[in-house]
VOMIKE-910966 format. One record per residue (C-alpha): residue in one letter; z, x, y. Coordinates in Angstrom, 3 decimals, always signed. Last residue first. Example, Ala and Ser with C-alpha at 12.3 -4.5 7.8 and 13.67 -1.06 7.14 Angstrom:
<recs>
(S,(+7.140,+13.670,-1.060));
(A,(+7.800,+12.300,-4.500));
</recs>
This chain:
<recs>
(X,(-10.482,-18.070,+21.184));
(X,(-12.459,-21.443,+21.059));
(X,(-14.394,-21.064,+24.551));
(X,(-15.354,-17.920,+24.276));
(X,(-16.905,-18.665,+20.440));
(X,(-19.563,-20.800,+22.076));
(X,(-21.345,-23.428,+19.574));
(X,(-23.806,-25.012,+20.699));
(X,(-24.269,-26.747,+17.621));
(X,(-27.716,-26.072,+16.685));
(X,(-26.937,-22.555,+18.602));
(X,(-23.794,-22.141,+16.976));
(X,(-25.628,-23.403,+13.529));
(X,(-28.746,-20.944,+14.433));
(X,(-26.063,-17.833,+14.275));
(X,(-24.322,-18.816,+11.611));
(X,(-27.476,-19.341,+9.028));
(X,(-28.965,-15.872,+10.222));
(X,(-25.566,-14.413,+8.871));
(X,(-26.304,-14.899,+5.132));
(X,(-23.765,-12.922,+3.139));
(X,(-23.892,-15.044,+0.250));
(X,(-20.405,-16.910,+1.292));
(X,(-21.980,-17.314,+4.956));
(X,(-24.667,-19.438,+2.593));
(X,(-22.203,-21.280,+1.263));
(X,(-20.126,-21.898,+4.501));
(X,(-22.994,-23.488,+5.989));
(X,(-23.842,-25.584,+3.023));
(X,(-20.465,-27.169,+3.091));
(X,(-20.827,-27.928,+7.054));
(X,(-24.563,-29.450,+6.658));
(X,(-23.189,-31.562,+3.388));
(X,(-19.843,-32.754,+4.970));
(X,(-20.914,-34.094,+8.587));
(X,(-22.701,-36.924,+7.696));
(X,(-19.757,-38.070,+5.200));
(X,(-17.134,-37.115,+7.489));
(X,(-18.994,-39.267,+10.299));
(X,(-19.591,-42.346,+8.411));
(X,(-16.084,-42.393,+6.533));
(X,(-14.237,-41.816,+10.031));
(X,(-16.049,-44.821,+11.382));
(X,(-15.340,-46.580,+8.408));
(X,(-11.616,-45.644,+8.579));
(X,(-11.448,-47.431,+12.244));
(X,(-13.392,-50.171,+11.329));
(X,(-10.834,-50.933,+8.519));
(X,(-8.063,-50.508,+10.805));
(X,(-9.037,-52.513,+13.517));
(X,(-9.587,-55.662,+10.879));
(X,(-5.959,-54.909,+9.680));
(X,(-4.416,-54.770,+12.834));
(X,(-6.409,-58.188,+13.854));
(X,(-9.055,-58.325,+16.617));
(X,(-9.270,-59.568,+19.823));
(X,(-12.687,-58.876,+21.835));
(X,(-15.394,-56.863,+19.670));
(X,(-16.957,-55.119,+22.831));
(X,(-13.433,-53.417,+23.641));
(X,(-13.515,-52.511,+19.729));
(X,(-16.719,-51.286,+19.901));
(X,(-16.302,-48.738,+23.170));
(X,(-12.734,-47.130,+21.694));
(X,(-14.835,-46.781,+18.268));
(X,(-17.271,-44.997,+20.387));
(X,(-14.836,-42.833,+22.313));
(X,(-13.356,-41.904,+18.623));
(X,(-16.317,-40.884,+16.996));
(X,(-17.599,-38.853,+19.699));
(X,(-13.715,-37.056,+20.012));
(X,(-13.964,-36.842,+15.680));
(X,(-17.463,-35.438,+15.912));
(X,(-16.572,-32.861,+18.196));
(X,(-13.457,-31.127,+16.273));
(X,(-15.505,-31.728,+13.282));
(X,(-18.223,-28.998,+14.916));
(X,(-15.456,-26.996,+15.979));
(X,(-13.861,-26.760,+12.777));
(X,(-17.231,-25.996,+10.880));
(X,(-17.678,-23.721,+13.466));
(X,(-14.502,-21.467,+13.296));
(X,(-14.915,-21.943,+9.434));
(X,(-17.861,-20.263,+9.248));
(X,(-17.241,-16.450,+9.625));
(X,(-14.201,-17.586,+7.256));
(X,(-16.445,-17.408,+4.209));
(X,(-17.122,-14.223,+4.220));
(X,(-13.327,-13.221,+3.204));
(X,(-13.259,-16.574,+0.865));
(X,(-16.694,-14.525,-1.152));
(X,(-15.148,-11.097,-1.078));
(X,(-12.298,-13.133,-2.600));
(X,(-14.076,-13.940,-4.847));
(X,(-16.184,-11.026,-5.659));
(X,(-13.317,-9.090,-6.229));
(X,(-11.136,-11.069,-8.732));
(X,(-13.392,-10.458,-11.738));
(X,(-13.540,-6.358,-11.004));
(X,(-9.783,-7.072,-10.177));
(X,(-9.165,-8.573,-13.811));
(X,(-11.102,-5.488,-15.250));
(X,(-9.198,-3.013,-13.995));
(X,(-5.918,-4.529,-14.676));
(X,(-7.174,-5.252,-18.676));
(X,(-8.655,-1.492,-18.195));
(X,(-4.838,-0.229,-17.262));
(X,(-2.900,-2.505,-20.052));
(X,(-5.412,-1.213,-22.491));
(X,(-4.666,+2.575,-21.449));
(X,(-0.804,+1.772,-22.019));
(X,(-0.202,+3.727,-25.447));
(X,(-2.268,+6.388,-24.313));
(X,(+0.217,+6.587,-20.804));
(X,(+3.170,+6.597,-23.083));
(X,(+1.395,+9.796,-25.008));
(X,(+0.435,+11.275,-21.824));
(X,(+3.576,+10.983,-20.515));
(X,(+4.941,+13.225,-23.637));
(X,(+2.142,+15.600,-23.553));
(X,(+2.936,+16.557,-19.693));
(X,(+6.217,+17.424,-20.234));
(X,(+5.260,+19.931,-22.784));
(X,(+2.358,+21.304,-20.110));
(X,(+4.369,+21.249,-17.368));
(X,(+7.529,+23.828,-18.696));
(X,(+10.952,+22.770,-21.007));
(X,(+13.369,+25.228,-20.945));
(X,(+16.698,+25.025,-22.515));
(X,(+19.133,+28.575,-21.472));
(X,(+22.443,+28.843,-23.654));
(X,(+21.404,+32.388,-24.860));
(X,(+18.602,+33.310,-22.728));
(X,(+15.197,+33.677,-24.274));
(X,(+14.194,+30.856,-22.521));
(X,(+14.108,+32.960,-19.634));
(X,(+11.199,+34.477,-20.936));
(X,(+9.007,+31.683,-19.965));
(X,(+8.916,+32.882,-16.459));
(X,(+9.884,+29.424,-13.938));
(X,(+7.154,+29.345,-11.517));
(X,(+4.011,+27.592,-13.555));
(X,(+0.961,+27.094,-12.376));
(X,(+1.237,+24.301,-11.668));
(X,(+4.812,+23.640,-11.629));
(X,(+6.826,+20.981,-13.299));
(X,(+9.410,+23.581,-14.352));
(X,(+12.305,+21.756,-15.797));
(X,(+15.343,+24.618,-16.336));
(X,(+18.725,+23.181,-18.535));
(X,(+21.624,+25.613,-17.772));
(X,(+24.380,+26.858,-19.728));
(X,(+28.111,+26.898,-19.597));
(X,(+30.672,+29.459,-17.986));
(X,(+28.428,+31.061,-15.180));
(X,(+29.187,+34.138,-14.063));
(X,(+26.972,+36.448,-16.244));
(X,(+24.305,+33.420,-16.645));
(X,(+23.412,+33.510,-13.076));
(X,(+22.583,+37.470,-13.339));
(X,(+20.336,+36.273,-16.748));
(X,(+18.958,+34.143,-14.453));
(X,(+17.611,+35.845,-11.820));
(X,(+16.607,+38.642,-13.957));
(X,(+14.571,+36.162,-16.208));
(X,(+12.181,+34.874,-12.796));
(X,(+12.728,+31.725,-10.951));
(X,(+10.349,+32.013,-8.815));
(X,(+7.577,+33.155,-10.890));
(X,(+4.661,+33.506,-8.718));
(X,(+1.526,+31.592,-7.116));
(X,(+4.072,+29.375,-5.531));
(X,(+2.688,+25.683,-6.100));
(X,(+6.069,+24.014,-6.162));
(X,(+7.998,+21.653,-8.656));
(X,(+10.984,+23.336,-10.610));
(X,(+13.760,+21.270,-11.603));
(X,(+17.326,+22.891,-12.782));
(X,(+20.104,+21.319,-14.286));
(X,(+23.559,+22.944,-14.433));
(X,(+23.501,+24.892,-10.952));
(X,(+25.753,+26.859,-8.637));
(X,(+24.736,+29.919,-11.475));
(X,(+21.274,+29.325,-9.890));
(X,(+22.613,+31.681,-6.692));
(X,(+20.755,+34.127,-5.752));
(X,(+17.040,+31.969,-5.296));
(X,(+19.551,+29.470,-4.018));
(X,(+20.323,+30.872,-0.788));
(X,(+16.825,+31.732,+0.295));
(X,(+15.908,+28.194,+0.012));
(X,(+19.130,+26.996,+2.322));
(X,(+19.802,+23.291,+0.714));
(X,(+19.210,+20.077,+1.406));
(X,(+21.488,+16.943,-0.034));
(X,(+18.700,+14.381,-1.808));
(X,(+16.951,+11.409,-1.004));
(X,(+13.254,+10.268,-0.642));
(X,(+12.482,+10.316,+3.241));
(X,(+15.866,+11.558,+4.788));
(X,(+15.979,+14.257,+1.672));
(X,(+11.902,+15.237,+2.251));
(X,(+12.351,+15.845,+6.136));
(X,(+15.255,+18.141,+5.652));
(X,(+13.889,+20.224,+2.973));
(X,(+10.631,+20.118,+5.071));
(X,(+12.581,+21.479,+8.123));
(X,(+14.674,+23.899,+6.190));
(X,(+11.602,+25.973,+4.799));
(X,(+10.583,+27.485,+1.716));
(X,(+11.712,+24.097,-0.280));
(X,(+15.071,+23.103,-1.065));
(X,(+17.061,+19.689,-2.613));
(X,(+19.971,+19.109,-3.759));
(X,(+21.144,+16.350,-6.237));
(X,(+23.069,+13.430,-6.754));
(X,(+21.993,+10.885,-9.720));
(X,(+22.068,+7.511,-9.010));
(X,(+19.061,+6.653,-11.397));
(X,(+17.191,+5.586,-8.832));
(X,(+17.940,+8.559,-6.653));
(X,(+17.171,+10.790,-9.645));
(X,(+14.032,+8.965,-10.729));
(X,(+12.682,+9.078,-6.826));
(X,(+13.700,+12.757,-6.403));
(X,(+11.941,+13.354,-9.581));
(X,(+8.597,+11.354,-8.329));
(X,(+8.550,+13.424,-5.312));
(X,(+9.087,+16.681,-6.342));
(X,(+6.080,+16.002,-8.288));
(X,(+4.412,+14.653,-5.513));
(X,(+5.229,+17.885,-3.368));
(X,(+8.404,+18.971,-1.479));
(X,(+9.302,+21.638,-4.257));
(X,(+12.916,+22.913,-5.280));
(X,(+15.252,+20.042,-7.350));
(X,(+18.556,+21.286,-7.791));
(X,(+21.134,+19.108,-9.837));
(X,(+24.777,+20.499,-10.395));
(X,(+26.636,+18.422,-13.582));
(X,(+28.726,+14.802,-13.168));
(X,(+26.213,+12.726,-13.266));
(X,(+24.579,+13.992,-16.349));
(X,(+27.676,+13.422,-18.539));
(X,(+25.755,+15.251,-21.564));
(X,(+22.441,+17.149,-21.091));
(X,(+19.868,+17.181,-23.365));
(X,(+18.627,+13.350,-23.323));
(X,(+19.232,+12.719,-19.892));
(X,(+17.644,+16.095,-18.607));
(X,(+14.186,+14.406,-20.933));
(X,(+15.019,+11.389,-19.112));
(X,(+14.783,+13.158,-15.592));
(X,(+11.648,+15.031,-16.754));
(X,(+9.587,+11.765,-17.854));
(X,(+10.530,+10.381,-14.495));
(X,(+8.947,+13.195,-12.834));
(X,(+6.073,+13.365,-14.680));
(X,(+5.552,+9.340,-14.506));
(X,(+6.478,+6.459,-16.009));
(X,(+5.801,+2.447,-16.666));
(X,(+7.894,+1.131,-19.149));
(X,(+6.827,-2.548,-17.954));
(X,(+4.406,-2.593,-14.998));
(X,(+1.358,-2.893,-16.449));
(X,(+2.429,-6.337,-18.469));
(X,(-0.906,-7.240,-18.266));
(X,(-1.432,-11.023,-18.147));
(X,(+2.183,-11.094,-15.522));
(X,(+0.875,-7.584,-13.650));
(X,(-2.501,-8.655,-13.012));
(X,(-1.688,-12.045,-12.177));
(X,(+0.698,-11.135,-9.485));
(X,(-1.728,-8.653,-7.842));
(X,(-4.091,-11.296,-7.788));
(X,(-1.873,-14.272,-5.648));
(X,(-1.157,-10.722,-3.541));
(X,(-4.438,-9.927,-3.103));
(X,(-5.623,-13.890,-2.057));
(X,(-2.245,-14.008,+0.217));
(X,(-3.344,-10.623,+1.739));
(X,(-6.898,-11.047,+2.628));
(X,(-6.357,-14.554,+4.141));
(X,(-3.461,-13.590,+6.123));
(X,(-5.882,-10.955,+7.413));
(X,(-8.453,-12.950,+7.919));
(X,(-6.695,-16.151,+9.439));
(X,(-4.916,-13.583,+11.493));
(X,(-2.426,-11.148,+12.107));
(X,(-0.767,-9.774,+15.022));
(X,(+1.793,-13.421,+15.317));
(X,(+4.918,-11.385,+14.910));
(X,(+6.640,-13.525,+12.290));
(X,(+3.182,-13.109,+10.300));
(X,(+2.638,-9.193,+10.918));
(X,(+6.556,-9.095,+9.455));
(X,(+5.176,-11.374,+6.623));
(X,(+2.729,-9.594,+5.810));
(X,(+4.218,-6.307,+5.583));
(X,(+7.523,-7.551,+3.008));
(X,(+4.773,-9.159,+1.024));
(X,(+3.383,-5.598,+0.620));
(X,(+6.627,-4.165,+0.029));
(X,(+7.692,-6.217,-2.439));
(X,(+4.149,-5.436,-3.908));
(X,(+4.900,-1.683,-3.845));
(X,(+7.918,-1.755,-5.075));
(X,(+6.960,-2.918,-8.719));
(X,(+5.206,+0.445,-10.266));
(X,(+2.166,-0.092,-12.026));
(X,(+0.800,+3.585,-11.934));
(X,(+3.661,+6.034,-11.260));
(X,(+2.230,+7.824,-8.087));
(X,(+0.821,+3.664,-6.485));
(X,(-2.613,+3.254,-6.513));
(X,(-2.812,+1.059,-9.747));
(X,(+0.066,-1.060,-8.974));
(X,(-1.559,-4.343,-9.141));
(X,(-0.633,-5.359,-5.373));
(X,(-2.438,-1.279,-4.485));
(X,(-5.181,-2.000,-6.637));
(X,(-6.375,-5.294,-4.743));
(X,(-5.698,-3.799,-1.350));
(X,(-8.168,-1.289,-2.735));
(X,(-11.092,-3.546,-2.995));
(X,(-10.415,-5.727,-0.420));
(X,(-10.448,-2.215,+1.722));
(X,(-13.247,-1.300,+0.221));
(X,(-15.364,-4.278,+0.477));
(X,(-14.752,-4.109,+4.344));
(X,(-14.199,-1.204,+5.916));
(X,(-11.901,+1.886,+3.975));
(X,(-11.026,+5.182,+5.940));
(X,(-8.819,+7.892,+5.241));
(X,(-6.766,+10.263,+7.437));
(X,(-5.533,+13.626,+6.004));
(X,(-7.906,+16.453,+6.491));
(X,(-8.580,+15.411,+10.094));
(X,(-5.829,+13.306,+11.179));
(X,(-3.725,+16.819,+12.774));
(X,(-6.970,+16.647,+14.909));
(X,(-5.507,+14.166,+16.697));
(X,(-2.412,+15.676,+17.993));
(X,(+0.688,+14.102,+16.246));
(X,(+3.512,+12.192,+18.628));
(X,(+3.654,+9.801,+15.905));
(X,(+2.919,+6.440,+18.429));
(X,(+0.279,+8.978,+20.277));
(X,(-1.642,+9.911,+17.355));
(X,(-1.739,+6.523,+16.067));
(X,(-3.167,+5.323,+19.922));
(X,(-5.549,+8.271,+19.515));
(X,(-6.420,+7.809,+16.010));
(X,(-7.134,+3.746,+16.737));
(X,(-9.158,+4.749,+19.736));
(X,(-11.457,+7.137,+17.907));
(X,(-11.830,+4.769,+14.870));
(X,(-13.196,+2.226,+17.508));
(X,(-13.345,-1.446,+15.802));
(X,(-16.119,-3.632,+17.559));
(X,(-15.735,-7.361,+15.297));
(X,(-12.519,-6.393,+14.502));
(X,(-9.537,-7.233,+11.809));
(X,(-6.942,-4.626,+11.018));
(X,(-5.365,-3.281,+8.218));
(X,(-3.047,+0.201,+9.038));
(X,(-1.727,+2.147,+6.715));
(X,(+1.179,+4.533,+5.991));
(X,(+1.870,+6.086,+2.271));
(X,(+4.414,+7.613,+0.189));
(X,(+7.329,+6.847,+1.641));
(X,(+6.628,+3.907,+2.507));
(X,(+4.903,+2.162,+5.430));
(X,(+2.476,-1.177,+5.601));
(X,(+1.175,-1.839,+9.005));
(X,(-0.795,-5.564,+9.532));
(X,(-3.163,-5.824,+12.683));
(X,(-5.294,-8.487,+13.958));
(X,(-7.767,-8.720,+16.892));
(X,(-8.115,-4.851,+16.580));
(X,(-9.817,-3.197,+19.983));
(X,(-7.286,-0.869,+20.454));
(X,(-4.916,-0.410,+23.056));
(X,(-2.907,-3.157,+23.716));
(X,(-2.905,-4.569,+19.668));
(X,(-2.361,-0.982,+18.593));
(X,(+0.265,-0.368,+20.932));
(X,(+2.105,-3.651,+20.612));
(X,(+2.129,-3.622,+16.891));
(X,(+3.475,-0.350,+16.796));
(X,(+6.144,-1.361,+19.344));
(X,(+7.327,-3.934,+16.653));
(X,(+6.788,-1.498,+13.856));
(X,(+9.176,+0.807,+14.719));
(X,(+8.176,+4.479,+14.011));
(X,(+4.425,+4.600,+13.264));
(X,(+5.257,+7.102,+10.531));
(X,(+2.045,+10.335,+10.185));
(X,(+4.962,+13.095,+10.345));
(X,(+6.888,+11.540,+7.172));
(X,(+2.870,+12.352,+5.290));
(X,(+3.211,+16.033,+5.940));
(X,(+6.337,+16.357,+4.402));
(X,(+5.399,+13.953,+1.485));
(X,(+2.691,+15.380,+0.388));
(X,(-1.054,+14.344,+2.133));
(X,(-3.886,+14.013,+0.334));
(X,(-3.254,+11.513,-2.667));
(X,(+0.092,+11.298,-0.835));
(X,(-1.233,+8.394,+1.497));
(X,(-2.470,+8.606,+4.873));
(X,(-4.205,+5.222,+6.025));
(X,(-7.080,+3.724,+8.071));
(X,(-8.067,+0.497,+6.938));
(X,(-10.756,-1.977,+8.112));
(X,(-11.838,-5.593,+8.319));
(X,(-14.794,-6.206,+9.945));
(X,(-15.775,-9.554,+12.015));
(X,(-19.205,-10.445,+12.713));
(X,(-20.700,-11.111,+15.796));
</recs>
């Protein structure tokens, strides 16, 4: 039967970041366990960050029901809670988008370098911990080996940013002695997410609050941050120099009144982000003596410009995987053979051998030398008979071409129990 590789993940392209923390395997050694005891995957590899957890496995009878339920039961999650965020990738796909994720392409800020460190870091955990396979070591070398080239011919991930990035520098360029002003970042979202991730990079300290404590809480042990009481701050922005808005309220939450009452206490002024869409910071305020407001869409232009300027780097990326896909959809295939073609060699090297053992005893005394040169002849015979049939096999595997495997076992008798 043949083997299927498959992915199940929750990533922030549906899930933000306080939803996502809930989906973490915990430790990844009882992970392992679990999903190896109770599932029906032959080879496993977990990859978590903050903004994504997947699973890789390798199965000839996967069970997405089993592999939710044994999920559900390492995050303590009931399994409908998988519903609108789980994803599923088999095969193609999942070569596919292994393939963007080592290039950067999947990643919030598109060709950001973490992600492949943490890829390698992934593979080589499943590695030390014998779950993974030939397939899956396979899979991962290959889309690593690619992910390299696509970011060394490209240079995708060089001045690579993002809306939230783009914010912090624009706060860097208005506001002197950054790290020593108030930062407040409210929103839990993937724009929150990308600030929190150029502020912590940047070692920048900052609070963070979102309409409840637990998310504020979850967000600043997942990307950083000092949380805050929500209510508290919507009456208090004089507490704050730099302000960064990133939520989906339907309203102005940081309306004029707010901040002109800041203002009247406050000795200096106050830069205001608002990433929002729509927007929650009321454009009025900018009306405020020593008030600087930038809002989305103005943000927005200026990443699009750097993102213009790095369109070619994205199709050259694009187009290197599109060339890199069928290959290694071609070594993935490819390995439905090789348990044969090792068997089958496995064979002919024990015949071999007891039939040299016979001709030598028949031979009588014989030099080193002479020994020697029988002995590679015998090994030149066999490998030679043995090459063609066992090349063509994994050929036609390489097309796809199953009916070939099953009449070598049988030509071979070839019985995978025995070789587990």
């Amino acid at each position: 039967m043949t083997k299927n590789i498959i992915n199940a993940r929750v990533t922030f392209k549906k899930s933000p970041i306080h939803v996502l923390e809930r989906f973490s395997l915990g430790d990844s050694e009882t992970a392992y366990r679990s999903f190896k005891e109770h599932t029906n995957l032959s080879e496993c590899v977990i990859l978590q960050t903050c903004n994504r957890v997947e699973i890789f496995g390798s199965s000839e009878n996967f069970d997405k029901e089993k592999i939710k339920k044994t999920w559900a039961s390492l995050s303590g999650l009931e399994e409908n809670t998988f519903h609108d965020n789980l994803e599923w990738s088999q095969n193609s796909e999942v070569y596919e988008h292994l393939l963007k994720l080592t290039s950067g392409l999947d990643s919030m800020v598109v060709g950001e370098e973490q992600i492949m460190t943490q890829i390698k870091d992934s593979i080589q955990s499943a590695k030390r911990l014998k779950v993974s396979g030939e397939s899956l070591n396979t899979l991962f070398d290959k889309a690593i080996r690619v992910g390299t080239r696509v970011r060394t011919s490209t240079g995708i991930s060089k001045g690579s940013i993002s809306v939230g990035s783009m914010a912090v520098k624009l706060a860097e360029e208005n506001v002197d002695e950054m790290k020593l002003k108030k930062i407040l970042l409210i929103g839990t979202g993937e724009a929150a997410t990308l600030v929190a991730k150029s502020l912590t990079k940047r070692g920048y300290p900052f609070f963070i609050s979102s309409r409840t404590v637990e998310r504020s809480t979850s967000f600043s042990k997942t990307v950083g941050g000092t949380p805050v009481d929500f209510n508290s701050i919507l009456t208090g922005f004089e507490n704050y120099d730099i302000v960064f808005v990133a939520t989906t309220a339907p309203y102005f939450l940081v309306t004029y009144e707010r901040i002109q009452k800041a203002l009247e206490t406050k000795n200096s002024g106050m830069m205001i982000l608002d990433l929002s869409n729509p927007r929650t910071v009321d454009e009025k305020v900018a009306e405020l003596r020593g008030i600087k407001l930038m809002n989305i869409d103005q943000i927005a232009e200026m990443v699009d410009k750097n993102m213009r300027s790095r369109i070619g780097q994205k199709n050259s990326a694009e187009e290197i995987i599109k060339e890199e896909l069928p290959v290694l959809e071609a070594s993935m295939k490819r390995l439905e053979a090789e348990p044969i073609v090792k068997d089958v060699f496995k064979s002919t090297d024990a015949i071999r051998t007891k039939e040299l053992e016979k001709a030598l005893s028949m031979l009588g005394e014989l030099t080193d030398s002479q020994k020697k040169i029988i002995e590679e002849l015998s090994k030149s015979v066999a490998e030679n008979i043995m090459s063609t049939p066992m090349n063509n096999l994994r050929k036609e595997t390489e097309h796809g071409n199953s009916d070939v495997i099953n009449a070598a076992s049988k030509l071979f008798n070839f019985k995978k129990e025995d070789n587990q």
